[in-house]
DRENLUMLO-701845 format. One line per 5 residues: number of its first residue (from 1); their letters; for each residue x, y, z of N, C-alpha, C, CB. Coordinates in pm, whole numbers. Atoms other than C-alpha are relative to their C-alpha. Glycine has a CB too. Example, Ala and Ser with C-alpha at 12.3 -4.5 7.8 and 13.67 -1.06 7.14 Angstrom:
<nodes>
1 = AS = 89 -119 0 1230 -450 780 90 120 0 -99 3 125 | -82 -119 -6 1367 -106 714 -77 109 73 41 46 -142
</nodes>
This chain:
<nodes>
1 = XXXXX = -102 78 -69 -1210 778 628 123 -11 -90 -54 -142 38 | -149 5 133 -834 807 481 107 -115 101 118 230 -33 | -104 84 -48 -547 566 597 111 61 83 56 -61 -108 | -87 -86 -126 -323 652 880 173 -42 -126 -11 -120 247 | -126 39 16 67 671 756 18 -117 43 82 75 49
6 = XXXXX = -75 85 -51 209 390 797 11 -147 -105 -61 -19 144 | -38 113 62 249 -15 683 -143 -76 -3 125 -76 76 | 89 45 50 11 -224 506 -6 -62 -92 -53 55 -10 | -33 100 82 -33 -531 344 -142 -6 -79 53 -136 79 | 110 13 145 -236 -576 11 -76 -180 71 137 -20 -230
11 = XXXXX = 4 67 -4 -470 -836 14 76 -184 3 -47 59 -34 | -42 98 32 -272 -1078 -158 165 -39 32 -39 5 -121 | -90 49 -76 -4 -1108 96 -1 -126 38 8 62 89 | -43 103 -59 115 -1430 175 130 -25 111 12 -62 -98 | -128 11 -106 326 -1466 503 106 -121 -24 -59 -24 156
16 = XXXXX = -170 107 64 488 -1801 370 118 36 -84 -34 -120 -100 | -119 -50 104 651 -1634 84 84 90 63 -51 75 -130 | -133 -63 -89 833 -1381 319 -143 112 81 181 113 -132 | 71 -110 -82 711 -1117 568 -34 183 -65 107 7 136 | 18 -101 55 735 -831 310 -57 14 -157 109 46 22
21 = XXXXX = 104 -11 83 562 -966 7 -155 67 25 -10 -119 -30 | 111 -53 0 295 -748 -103 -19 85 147 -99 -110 -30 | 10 -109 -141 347 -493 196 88 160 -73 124 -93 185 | -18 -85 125 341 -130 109 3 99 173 -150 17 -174 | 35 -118 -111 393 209 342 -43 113 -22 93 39 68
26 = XXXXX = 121 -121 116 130 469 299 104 146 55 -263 22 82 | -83 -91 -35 320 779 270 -118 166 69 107 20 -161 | 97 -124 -6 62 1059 215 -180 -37 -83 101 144 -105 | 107 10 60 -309 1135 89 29 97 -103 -117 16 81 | 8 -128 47 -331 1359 -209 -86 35 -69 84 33 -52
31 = XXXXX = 88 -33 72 -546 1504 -445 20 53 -145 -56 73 69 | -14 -14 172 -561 1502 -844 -61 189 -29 -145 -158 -104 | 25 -200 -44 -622 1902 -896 -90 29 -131 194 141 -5 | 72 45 147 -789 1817 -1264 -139 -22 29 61 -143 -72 | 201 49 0 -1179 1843 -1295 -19 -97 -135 -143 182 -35
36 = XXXXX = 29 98 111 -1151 1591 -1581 -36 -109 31 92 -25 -77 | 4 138 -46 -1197 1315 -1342 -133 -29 102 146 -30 77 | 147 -31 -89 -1521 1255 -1093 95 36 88 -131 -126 50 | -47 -29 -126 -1454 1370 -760 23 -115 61 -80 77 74 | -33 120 -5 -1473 1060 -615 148 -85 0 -63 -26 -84
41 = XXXXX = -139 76 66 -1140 920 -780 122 130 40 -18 -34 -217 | -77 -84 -8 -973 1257 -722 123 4 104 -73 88 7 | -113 30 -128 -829 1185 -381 82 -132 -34 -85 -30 164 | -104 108 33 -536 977 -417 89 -76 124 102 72 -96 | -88 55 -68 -319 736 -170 146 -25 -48 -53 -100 31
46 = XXXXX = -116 14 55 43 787 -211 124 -106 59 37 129 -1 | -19 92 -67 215 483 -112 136 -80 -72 -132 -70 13 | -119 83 66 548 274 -197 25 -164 83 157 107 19 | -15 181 -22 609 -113 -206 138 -5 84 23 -111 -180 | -135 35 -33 842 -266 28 74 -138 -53 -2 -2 141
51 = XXXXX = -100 116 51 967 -552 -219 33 96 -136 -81 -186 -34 | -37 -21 83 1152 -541 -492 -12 21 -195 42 -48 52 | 53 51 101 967 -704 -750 -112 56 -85 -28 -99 40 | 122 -60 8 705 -414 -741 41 80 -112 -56 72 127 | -19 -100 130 685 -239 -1080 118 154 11 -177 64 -29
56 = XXXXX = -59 -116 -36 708 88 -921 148 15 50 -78 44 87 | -156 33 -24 1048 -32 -742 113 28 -132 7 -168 38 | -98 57 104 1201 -161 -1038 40 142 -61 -72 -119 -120 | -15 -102 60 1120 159 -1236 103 136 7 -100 22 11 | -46 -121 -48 1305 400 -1020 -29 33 131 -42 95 -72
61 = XXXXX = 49 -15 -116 1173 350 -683 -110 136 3 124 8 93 | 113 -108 -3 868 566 -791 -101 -64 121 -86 17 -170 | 105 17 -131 571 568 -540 -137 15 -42 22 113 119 | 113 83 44 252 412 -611 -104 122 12 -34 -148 101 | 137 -129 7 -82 643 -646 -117 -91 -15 1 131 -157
66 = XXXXX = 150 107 -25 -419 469 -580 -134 99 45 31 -135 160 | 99 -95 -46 -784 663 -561 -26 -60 148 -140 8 -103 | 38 76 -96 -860 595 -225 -95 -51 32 15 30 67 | 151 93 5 -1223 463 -270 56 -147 -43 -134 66 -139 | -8 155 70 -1037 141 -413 99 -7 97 42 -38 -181
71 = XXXXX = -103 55 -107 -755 146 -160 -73 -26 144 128 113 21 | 68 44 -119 -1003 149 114 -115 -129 -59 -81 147 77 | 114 89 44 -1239 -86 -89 17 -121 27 -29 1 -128 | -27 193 -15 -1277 -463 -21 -34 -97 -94 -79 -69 113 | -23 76 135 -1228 -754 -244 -83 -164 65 216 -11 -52
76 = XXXXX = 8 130 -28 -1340 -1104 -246 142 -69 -21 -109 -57 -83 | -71 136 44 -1102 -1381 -174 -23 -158 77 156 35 16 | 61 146 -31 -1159 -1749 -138 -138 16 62 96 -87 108 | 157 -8 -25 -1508 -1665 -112 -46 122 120 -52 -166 58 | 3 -120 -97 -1482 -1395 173 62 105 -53 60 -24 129
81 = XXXXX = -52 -141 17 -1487 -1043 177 113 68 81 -105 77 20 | -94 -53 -83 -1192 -898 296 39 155 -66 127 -109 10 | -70 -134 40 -1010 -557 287 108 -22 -80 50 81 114 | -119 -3 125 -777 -487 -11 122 65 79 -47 110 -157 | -181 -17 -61 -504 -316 210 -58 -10 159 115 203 -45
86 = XXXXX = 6 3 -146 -490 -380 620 123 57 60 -21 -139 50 | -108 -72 -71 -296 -188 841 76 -116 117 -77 144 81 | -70 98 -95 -1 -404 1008 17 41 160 145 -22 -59 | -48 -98 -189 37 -319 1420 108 -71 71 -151 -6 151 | -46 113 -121 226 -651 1529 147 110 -7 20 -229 -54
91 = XXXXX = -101 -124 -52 528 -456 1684 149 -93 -103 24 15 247 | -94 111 87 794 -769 1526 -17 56 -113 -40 -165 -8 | 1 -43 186 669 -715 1169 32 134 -41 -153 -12 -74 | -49 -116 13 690 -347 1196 147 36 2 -57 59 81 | -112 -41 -21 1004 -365 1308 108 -33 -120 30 -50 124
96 = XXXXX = -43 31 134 1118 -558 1049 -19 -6 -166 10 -69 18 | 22 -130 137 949 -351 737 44 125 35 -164 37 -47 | -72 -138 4 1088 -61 889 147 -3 -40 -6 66 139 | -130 3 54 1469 -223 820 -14 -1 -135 79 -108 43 | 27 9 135 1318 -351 469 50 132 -60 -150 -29 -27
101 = XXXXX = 13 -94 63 1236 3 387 96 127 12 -113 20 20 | -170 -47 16 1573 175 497 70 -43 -67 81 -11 88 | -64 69 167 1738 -75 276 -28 27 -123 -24 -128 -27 | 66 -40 156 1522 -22 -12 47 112 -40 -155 20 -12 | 11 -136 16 1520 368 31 79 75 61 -103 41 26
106 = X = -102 -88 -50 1811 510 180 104 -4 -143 74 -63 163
</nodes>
């Protein structure tokens, strides 16, 4: 199972703090080409933050890389298991991470 293109918020999104904290848009899947690593870890999620504050942003607007066994993996929080990234659908929010990420990246 790999992640469809598109928008997706990290666990540790909070909608009070704004609608684009911790929200990320998966660009591509790829694959590490190096047998130095297990297989496993090899496949990669290539993905970029839509805030500002995100490392990768700051750096140069580089674009995030994640094995995808941990980007699909689930986390505990406040005592429940939840998914570490969820795919956004509401048609509103989309609409308005898709301006985010023209701003950011144009």
């Amino acid at each position: 199972m790999v992640p469809e293109p598109g928008f997706y918020y990290h666990y540790k999104h909070d909608p009070v703090v704004s609608v684009n904290n911790y929200s990320y848009e998966v660009l591509h899947i790829g694959h590490y080409v190096e047998e130095d690593i297990p297989e496993e870890i090899r496949r990669m999620v290539v993905y970029r933050p839509l805030y500002k504050e995100a490392y990768v942003y700051r750096e140069g607007k580089l674009w995030d890389l994640r094995p995808l066994s941990v980007f699909m993996s689930s986390v505990v929080k406040n005592g429940r298991e939840v998914t570490r990234f969820s795919r956004i659908t509401d048609k509103a929010i989309l609409e308005k991470l898709q301006s985010i990420r023209d701003e950011l990246y144009s």
